[in-house]
N, C-alpha and C positions, 0 to 999 in steps of 0.2 A: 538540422532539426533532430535533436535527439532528449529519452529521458536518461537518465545514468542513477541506476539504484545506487544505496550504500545501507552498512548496518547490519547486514545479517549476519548469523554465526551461531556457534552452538552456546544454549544455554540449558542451567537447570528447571526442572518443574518448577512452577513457583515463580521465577525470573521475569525478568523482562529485556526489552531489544525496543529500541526506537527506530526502522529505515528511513531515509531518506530520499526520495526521488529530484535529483535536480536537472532541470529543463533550463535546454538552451535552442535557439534559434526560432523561439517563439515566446510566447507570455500566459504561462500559466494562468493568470487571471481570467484570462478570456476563456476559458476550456472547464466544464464537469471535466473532474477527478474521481479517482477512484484506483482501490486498488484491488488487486487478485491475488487469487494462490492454488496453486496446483501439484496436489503430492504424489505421489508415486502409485502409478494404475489407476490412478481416478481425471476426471476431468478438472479444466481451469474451472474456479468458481470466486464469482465477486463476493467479499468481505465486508466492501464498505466504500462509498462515493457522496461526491458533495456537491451540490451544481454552482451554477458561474456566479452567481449573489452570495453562495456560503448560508444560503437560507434553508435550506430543504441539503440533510444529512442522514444517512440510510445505512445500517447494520444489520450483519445476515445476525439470524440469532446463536449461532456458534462463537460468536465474537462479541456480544453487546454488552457493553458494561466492561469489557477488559481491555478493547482496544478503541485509538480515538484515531479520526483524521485529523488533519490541519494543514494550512497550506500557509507558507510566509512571501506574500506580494515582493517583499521588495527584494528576498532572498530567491525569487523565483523558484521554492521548492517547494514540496508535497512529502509528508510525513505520517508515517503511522506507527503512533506510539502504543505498545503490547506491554499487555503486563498477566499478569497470572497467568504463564503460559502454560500449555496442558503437551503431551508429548503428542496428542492428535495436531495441533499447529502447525507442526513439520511440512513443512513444503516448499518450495520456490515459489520466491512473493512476486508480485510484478505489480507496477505501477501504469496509470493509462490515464490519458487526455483526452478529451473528445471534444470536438464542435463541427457542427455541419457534417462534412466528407473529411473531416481532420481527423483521425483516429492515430497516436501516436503511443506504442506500447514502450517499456524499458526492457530490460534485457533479463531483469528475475536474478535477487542475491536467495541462497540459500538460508533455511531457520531451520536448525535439528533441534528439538527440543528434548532433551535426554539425560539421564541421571550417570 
């Protein structure tokens, strides 16, 4: 059972970066997603998550309007595409599944957002 980020890296202000989280040893569909980010001296904080119907979808307001979730059922993966990145972005993103006592975090790609 694991999540395995991909997609981070450095961009310009401005920019964008699409990650990917793809889950294996279980089925994404069944699980609230969501993702995180944690930058340097500050604590982890949620971004943005979707529950298991894809009906009820939630943005911190630092991100709302510039980044979306999405998840593809049959590619079992969870995605969050950024755009007008601001150089406060900067952080190690992390991906996480939850249901019941199922809590499965990914491992965090880094995003420098820098001129």
């Amino acid at each position: 059972v694991q999540l395995v980020e991909s997609g981070g890296g450095l961009v310009q202000p401005g920019g964008s970066l699409r990650l990917s989280c793809a889950a294996s040893g279980f089925t994404l569909g069944y699980y609230a997603i969501g993702w995180f980010r944690q930058a340097p001296g500050k604590e982890r904080e949620g971004i943005s998550c979707i529950d298991t119907t894809d009906a009820e979808i939630w943005y911190a307001d630092s991100v709302k309007g510039r980044f979306t979730i999405s998840r593809d059922i049959a590619e079992n993966t969870l995605y969050l595409q950024m755009n007008s990145l601001k150089p406060e972005d900067t952080a190690v993103y992390y991906c996480n599944a939850l249901a019941g006592l199922s809590n499965y975090w990914g491992q965090g790609t880094q995003v420098t957002v820098s001129s």
